[in-house]
MDAnalysis code that builds the backbone (N, CA, C; Angstrom):
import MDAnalysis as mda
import numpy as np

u = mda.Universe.empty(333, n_residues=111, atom_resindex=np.repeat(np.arange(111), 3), trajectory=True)
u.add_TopologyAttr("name", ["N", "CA", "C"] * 111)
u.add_TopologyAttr("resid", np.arange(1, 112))
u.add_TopologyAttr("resname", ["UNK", "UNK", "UNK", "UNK", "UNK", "UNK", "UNK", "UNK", "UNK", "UNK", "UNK", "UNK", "UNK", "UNK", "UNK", "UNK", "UNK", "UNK", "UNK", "UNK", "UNK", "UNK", "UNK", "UNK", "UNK", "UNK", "UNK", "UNK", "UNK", "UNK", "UNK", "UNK", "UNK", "UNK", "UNK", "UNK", "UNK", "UNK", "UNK", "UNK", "UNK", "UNK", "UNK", "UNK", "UNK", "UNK", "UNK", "UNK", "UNK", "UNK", "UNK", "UNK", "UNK", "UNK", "UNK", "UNK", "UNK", "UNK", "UNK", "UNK", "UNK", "UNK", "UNK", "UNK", "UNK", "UNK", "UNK", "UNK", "UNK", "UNK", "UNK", "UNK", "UNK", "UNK", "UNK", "UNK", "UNK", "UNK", "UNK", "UNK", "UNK", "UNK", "UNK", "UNK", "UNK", "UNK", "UNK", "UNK", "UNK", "UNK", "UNK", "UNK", "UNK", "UNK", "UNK", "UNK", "UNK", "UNK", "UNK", "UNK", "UNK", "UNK", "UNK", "UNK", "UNK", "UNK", "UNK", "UNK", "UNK", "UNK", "UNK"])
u.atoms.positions = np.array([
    [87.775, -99.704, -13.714],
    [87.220, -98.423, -14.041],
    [88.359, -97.449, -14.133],
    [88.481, -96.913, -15.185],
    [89.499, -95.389, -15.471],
    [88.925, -94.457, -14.505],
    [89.784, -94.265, -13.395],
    [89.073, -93.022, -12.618],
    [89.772, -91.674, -13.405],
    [88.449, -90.750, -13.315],
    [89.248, -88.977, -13.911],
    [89.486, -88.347, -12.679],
    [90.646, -88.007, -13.061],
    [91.554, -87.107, -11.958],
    [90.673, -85.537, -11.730],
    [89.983, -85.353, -10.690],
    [89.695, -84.240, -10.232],
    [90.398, -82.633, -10.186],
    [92.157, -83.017, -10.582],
    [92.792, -81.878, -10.187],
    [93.831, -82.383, -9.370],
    [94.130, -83.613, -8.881],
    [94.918, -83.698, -7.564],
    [94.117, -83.906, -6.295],
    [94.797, -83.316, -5.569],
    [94.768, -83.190, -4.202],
    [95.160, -82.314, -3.454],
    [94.376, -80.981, -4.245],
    [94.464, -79.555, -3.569],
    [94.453, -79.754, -1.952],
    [93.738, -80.347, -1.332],
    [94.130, -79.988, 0.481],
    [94.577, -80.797, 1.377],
    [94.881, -81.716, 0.591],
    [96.180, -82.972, 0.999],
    [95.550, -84.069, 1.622],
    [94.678, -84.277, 1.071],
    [93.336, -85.527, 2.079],
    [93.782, -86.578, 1.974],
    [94.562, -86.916, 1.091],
    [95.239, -88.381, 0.545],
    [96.450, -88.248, 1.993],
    [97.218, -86.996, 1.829],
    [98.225, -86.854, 2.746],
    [98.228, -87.359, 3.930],
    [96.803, -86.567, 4.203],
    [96.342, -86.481, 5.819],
    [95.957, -87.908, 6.077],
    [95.018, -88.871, 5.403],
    [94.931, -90.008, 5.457],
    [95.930, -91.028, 5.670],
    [97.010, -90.907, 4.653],
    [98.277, -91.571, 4.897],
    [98.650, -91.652, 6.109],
    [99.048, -90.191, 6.531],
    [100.027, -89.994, 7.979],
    [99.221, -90.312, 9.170],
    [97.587, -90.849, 8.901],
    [97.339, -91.895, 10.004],
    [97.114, -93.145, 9.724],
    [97.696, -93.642, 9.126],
    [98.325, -94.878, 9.060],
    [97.324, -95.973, 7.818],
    [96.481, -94.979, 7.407],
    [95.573, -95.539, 6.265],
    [95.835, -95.428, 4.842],
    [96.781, -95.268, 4.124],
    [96.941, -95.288, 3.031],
    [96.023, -94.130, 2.387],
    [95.690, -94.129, 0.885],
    [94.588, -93.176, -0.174],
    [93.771, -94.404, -0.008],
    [93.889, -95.499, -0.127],
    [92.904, -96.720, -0.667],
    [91.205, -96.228, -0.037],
    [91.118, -95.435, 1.007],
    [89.663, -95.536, 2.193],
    [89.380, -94.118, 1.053],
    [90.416, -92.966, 0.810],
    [90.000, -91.630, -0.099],
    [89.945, -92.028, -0.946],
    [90.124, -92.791, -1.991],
    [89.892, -93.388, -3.529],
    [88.967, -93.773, -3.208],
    [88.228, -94.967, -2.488],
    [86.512, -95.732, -2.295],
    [86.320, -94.318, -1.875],
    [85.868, -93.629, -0.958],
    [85.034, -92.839, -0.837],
    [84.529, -91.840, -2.495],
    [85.730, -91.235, -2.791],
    [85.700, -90.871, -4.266],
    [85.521, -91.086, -5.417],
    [85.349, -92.535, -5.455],
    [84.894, -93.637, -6.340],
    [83.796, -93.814, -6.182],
    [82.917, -94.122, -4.737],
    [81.232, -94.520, -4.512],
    [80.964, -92.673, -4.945],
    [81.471, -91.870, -4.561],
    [80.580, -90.871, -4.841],
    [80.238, -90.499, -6.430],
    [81.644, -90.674, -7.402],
    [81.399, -90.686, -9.035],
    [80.147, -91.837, -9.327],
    [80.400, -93.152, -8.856],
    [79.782, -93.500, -9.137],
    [77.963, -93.803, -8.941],
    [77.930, -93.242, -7.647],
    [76.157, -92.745, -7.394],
    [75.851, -91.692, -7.746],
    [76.407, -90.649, -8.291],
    [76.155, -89.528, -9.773],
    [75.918, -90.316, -10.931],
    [76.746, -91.026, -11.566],
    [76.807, -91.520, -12.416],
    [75.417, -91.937, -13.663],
    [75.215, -91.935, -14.713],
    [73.958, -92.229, -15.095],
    [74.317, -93.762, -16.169],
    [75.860, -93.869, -16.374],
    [75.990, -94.990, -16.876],
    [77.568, -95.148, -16.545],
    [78.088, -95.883, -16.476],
    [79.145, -96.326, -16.290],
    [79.851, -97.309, -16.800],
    [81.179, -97.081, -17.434],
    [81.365, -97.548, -18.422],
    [83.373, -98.062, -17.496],
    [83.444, -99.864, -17.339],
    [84.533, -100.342, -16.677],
    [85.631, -100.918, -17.809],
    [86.461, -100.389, -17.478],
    [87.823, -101.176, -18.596],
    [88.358, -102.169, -17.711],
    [88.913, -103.119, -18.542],
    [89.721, -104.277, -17.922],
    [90.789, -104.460, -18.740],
    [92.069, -104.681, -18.222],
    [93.059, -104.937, -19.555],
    [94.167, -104.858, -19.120],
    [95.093, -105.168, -19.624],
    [96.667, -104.901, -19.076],
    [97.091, -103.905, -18.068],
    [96.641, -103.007, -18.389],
    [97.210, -101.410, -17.848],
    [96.518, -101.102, -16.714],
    [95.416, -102.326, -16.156],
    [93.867, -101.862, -15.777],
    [94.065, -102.556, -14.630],
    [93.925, -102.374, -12.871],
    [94.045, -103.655, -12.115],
    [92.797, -104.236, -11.793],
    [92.718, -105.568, -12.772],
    [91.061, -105.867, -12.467],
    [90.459, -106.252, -11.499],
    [91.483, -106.206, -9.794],
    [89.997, -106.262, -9.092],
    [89.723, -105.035, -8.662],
    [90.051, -104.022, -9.173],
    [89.460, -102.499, -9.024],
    [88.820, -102.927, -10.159],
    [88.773, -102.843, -11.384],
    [87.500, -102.614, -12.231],
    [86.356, -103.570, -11.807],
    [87.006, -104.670, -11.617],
    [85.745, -105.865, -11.128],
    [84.812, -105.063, -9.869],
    [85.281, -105.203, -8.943],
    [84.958, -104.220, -7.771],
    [84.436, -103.087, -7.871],
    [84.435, -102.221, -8.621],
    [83.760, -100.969, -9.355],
    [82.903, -101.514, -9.668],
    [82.948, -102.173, -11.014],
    [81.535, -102.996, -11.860],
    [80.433, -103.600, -10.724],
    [81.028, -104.461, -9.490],
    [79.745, -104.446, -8.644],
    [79.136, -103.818, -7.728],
    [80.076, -102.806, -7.810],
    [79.386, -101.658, -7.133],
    [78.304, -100.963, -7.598],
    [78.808, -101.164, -8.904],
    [77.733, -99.977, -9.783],
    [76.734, -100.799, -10.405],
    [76.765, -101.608, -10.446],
    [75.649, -102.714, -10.668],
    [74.517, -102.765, -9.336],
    [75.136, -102.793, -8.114],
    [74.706, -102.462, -6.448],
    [73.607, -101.048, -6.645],
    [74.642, -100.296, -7.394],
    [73.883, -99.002, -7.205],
    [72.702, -98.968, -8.591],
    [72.694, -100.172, -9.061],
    [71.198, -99.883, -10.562],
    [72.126, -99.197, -11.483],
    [73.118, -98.806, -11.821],
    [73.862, -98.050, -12.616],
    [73.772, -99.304, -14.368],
    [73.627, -98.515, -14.973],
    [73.864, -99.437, -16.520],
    [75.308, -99.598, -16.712],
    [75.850, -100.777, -17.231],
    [77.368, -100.897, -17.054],
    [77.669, -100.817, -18.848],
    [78.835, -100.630, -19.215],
    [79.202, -101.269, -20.169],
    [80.605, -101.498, -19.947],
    [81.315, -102.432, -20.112],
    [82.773, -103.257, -19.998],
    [82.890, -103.526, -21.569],
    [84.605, -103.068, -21.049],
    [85.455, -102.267, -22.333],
    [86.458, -103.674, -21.868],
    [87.015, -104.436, -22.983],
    [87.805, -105.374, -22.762],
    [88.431, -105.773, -23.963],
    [89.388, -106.770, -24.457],
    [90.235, -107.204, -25.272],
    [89.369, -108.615, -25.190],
    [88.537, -109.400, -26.562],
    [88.488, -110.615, -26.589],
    [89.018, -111.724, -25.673],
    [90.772, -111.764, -25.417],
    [90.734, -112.812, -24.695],
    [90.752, -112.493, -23.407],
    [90.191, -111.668, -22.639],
    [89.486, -111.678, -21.410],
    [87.838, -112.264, -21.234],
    [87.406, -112.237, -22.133],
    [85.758, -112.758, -22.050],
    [85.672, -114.068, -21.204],
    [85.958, -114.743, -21.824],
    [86.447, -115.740, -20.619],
    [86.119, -115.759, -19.041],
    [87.283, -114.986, -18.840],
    [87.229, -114.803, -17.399],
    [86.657, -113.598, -17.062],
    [86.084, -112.952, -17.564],
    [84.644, -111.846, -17.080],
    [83.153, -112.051, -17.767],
    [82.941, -113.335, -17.681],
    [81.845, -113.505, -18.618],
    [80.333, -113.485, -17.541],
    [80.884, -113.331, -16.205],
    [79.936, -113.014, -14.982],
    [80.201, -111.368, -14.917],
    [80.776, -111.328, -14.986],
    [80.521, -109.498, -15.069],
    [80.073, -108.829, -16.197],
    [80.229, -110.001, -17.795],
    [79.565, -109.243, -18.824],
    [78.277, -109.700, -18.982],
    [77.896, -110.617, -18.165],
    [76.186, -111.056, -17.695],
    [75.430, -109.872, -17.180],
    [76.053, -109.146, -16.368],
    [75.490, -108.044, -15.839],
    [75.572, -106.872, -16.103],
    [76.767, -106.857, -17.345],
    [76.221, -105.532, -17.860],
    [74.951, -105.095, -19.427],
    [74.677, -103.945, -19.388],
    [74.048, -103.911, -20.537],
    [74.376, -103.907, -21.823],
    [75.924, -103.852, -21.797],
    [76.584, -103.934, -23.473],
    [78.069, -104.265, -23.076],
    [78.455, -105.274, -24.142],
    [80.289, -105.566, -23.792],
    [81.169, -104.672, -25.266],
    [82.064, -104.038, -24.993],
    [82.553, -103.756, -26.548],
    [84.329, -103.890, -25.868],
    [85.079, -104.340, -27.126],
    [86.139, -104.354, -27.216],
    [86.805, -103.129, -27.419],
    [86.439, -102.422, -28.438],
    [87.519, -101.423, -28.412],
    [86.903, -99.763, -27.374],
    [87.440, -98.865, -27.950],
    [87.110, -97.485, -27.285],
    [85.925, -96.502, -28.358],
    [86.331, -97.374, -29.347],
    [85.419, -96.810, -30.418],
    [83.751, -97.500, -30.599],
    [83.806, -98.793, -30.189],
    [82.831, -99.224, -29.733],
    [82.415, -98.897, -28.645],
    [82.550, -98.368, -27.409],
    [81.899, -97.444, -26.449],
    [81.135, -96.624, -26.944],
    [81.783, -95.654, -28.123],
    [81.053, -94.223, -28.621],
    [80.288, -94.283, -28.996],
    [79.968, -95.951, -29.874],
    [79.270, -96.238, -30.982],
    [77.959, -96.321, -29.816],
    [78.259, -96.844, -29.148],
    [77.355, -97.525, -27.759],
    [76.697, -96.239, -27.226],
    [77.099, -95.532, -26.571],
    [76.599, -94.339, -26.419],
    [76.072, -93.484, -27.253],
    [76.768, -93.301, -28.170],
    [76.076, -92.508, -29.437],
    [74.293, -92.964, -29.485],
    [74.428, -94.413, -29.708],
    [73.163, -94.600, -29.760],
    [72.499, -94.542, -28.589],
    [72.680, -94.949, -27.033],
    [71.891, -94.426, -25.841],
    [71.831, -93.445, -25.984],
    [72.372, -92.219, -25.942],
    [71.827, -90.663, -26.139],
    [71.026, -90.144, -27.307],
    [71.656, -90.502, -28.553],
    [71.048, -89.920, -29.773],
    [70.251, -90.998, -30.091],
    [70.411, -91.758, -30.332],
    [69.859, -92.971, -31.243],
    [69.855, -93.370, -32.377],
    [71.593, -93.076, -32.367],
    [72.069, -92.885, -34.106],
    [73.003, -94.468, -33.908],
    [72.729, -95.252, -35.320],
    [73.430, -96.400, -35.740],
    [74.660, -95.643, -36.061],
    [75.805, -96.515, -35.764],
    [76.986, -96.298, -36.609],
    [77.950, -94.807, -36.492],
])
């Protein structure tokens, strides 16, 4: 999952976490379950740039939470996420196929 940056870390919670001996990893999950139980669809990338057992791990979270998934991937990953694209409601390769994907859940426009 691409997390969106809030702004930082205006009051240093990541900081404060660190300097007792916990890393961000416990402030990222907390900040992560909360985007994602807002969430009304959720949409996980996997890919080079991407570390997939955070997206994997996201994806069953939000699957946990009833969330509609769609997974954003490169062909030769199918393969080896073909249990995570079981469970979601749409697989698309590129970024433009997302829009297309959404376009039609919201509007209900082809193409």
């Amino acid at each position: 999952m691409e997390r969106v940056s809030g702004g930082g870390d205006p009051h240093g919670l990541a900081r404060a976490h660190r300097a007792r001996g916990g890393g961000g990893a416990g402030v990222n999950a907390l900040r992560t379950r909360t985007l994602l139980e807002k969430a009304d669809l959720v949409v996980v990338r996997f890919g080079d740039k991407y570390r997939q057992w955070n997206a994997a791990f996201d994806a069953g979270l939000a699957s946990a939470l009833n969330k509609p998934i769609i997974t954003l991937h490169p062909p030769e990953l199918t393969h080896a996420l073909k249990e995570v694209d079981r469970a979601a409601a749409a697989v698309a390769e590129t970024p433009e196929q997302v829009v297309q994907l959404l376009r039609y859940a919201i509007r209900g426009e082809l193409g």
